[in-house]
ZADOKOL-78405 format. One record per residue (C-alpha): x, y, z. Coordinates in Angstrom, 2 decimals. Layout:
        c1        c2        c3
         X         Y         Z
...
This chain:
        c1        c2        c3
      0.00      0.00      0.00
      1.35      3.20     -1.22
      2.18      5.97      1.02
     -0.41      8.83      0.55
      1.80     11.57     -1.11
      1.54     14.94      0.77
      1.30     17.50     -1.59
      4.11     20.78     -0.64
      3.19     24.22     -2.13
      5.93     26.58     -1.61
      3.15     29.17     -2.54
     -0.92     28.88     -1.65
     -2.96     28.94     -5.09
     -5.48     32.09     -3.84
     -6.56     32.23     -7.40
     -8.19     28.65     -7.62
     -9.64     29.42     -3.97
    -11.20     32.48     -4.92
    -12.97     31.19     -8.14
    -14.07     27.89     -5.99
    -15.57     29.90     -2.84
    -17.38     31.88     -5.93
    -19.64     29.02     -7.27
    -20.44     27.99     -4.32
    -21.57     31.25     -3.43
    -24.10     31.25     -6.96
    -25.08     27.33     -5.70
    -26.07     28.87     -2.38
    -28.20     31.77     -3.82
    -29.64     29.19     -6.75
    -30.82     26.59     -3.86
    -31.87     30.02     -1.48
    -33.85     31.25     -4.54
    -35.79     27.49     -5.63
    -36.70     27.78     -1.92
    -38.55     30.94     -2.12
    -40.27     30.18     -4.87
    -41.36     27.00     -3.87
    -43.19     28.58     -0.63
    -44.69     31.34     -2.73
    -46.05     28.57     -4.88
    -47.42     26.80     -2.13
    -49.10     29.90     -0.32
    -51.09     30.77     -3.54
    -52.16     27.06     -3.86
    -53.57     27.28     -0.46
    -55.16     30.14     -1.21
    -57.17     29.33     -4.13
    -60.75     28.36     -3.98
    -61.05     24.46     -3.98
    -64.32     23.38     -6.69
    -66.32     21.42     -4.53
    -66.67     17.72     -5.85
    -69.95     16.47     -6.92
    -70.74     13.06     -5.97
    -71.32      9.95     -8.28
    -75.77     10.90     -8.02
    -74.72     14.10     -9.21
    -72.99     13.74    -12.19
    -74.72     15.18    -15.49
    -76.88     12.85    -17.34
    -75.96     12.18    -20.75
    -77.53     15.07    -22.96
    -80.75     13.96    -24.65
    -82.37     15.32    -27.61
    -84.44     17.84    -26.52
    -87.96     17.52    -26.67
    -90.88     20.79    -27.46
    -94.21     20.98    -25.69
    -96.75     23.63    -26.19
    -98.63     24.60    -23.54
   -102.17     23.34    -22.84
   -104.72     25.57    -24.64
   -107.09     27.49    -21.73
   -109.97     28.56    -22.23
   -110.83     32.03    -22.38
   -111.91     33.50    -18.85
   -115.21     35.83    -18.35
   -114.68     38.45    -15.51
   -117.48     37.46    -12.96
   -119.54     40.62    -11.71
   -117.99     41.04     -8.07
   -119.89     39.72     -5.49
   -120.26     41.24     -1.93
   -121.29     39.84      1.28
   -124.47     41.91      3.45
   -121.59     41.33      6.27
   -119.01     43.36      4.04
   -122.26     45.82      3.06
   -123.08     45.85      7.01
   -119.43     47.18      8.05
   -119.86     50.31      5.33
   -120.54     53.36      6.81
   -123.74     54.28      7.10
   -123.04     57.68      5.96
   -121.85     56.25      3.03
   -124.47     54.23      1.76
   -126.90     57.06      2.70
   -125.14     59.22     -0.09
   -125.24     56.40     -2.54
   -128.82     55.83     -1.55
   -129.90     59.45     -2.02
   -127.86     60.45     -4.76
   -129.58     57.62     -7.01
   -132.97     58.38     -6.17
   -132.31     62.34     -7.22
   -131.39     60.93    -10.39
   -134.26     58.26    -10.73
   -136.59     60.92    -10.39
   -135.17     63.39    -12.97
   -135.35     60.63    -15.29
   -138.82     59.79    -14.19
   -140.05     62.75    -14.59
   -138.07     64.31    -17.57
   -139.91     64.12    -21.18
   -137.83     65.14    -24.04
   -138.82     62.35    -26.91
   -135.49     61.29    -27.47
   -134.43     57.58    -27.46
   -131.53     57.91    -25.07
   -133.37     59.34    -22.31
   -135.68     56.29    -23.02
   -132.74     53.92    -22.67
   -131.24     55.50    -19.41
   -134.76     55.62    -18.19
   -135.33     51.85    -18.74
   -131.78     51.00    -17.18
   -133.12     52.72    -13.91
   -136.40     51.37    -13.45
   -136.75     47.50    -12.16
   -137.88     44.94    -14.35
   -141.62     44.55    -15.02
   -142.38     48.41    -14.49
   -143.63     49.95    -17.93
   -141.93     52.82    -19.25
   -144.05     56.44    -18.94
   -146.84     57.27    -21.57
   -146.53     60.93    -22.92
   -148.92     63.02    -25.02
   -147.52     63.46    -28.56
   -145.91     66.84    -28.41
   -145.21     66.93    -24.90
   -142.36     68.03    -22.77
   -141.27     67.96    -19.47
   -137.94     69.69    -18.22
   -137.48     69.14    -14.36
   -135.51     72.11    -13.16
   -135.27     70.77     -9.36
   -134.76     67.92     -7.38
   -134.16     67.40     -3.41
   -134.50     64.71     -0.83
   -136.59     65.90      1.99
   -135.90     62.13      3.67
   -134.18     59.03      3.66
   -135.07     56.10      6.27
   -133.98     52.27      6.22
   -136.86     50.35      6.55
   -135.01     46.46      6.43
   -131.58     45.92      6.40
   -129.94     47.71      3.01
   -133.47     48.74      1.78
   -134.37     52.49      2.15
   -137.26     54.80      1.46
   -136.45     58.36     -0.02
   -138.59     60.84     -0.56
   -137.82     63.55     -3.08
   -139.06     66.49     -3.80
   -139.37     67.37     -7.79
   -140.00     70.67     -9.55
   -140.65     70.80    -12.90
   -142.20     72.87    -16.19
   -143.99     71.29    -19.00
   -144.62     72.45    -22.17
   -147.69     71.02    -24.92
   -147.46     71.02    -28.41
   -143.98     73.48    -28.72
   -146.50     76.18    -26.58
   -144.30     77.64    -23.47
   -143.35     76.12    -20.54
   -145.55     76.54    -17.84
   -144.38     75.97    -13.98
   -145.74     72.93    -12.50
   -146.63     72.34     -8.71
   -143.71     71.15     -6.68
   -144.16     66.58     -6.11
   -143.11     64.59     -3.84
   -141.87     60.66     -4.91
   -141.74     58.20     -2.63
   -138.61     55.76     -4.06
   -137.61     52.54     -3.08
   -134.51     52.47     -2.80
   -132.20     48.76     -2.52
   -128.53     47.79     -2.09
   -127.61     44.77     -4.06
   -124.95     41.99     -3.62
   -122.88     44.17     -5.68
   -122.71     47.32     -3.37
   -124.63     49.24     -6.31
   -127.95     51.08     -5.11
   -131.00     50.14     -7.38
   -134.89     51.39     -7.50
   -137.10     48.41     -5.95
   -140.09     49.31     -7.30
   -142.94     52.08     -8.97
   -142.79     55.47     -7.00
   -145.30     56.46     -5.22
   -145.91     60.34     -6.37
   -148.32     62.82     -4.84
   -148.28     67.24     -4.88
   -146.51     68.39     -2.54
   -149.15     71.02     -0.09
   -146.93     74.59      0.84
   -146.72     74.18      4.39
   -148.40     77.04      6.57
   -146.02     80.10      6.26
   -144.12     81.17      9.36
   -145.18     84.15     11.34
   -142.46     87.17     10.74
   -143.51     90.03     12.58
   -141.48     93.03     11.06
   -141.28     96.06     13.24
   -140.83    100.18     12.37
   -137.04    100.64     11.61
   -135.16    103.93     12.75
   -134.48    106.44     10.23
   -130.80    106.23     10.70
   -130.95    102.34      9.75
   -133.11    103.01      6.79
   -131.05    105.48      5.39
   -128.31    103.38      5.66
   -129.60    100.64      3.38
   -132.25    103.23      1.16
   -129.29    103.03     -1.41
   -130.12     98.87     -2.05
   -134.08     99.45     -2.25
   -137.28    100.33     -0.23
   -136.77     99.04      3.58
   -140.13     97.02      4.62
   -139.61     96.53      8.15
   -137.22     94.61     10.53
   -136.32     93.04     13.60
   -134.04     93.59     16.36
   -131.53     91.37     17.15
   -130.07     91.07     20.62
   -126.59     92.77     20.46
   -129.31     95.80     19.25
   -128.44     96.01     15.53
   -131.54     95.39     12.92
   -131.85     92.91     10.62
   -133.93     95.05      8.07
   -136.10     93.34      4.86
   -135.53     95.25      1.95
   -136.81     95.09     -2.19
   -133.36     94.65     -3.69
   -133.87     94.81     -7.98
   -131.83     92.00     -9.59
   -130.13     91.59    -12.53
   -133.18     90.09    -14.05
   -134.92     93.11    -12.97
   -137.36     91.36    -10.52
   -137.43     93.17     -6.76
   -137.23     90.89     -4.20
   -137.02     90.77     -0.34
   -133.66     90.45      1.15
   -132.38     90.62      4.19
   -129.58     92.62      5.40
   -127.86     93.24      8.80
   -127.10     96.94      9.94
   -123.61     97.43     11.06
């Protein structure tokens, strides 16, 4: 066996140390650098959103060919009239129906009374009155204009059933003559609330003339001369009374535009 030989520099080679510490100084920042990036690799990995995976029942079904279906034809559908309950007409206000109630029977009885010939006041006419009742018969030539209509009362007699009387005014004319003013009527009009909420005439009218009640007693007194003259500028001062703070509450003929004098009353100041 040999003798290991011992190698004897009389010099040390710095130039072949230098260039070996050098790569090993690039192999140390090559394997320092792989390192880095492998961690940053791995932190984004473990950062990303994992897909959830679907089990085996889950998986999509072959695609088929697809198959169109119409719709089932439906028949056209008729808007029923609405129906409402008497408990849903019972919680109304009373107040409420009362104005319904009243307000048809005004206009019942200008229809009712009205004449004019022509076919739609025929038609609205015929609309208003209940079933069975025959229309009004009227002269040839004749016609009827009602100028005024008022309820003087309005009383429930059953449940959503009321009786209104109104009170008509109206002028009639014969054979294109003029019209001539015709005593004030009272119709007695039943009036009903039907399932629908709407108010509708119940039956015929019963009409009769209306009598002027008694006038009321107005006792006019002498007025002082410094109240007259301070209305003689409106008309002719009739009389007045006294009221209790002790100005007068004079009558006087006041001339309207339509030339017609007529009593009015005026307070004193």
């Amino acid at each position: 066996m040999e003798t290991e030989r011992q190698e004897v520099y009389e010099r040390i080679p710095w130039e072949t140390l230098e260039r070996q510490g050098g790569d090993r100084q690039w192999l140390i920042i090559a394997v320092v650098g792989a390192i880095a990036v492998g961690a940053l690799a791995y932190s984004f990995m473990r950062n990303q959103p994992v897909a959830p995976t679907l089990p085996a029942a889950a998986e999509a079904p072959a695609p088929a060919t697809p198959v169109i279906s119409l719709p089932p034809a439906t028949a056209p559908t008729i808007a029923s009239p609405m129906v409402v309950s008497e408990a849903d007409l019972y919680a109304v206000d009373p107040e409420r129906l009362l104005d319904s109630v009243t307000a048809h029977a005004e206009w019942f009885a200008v229809e009712y009374f009205s004449v004019d010939g022509s076919d739609e006041s025929r038609t609205t006419l015929a609309s208003l009155l209940p079933t069975g009742v025959p229309m009004p018969e009227a002269p040839a030539g004749t016609q009827v204009f009602v100028d005024w209509v008022g309820v003087i009362s309005a009383n429930a007699t059953t449940p959503l059933t009321y009786e209104v009387v109104v009170l008509v005014r109206s002028l009639v004319s014969h054979q294109e003559g003029v019209f001539v003013r015709q005593p004030a009527r009272k119709a007695t009009v039943e009036i009903r609330i039907g399932p629908d909420g709407l108010a509708r005439v119940a039956g015929a009218p019963a009409v009769s003339v209306m009598a002027a009640p008694s006038p009321h007693q107005l006792a006019l007194l002498a007025v002082p001369p410094q109240v007259i003259e301070q209305f003689s500028p409106f008309g002719d001062v009739i009389g007045g009374v006294q009221v209790a703070d002790g100005r007068w509450q004079v009558v006087v003929m006041v001339e309207g535009p339509d030339g017609v004098k007529r009593p009015t009353s005026m307070m004193s100041s």
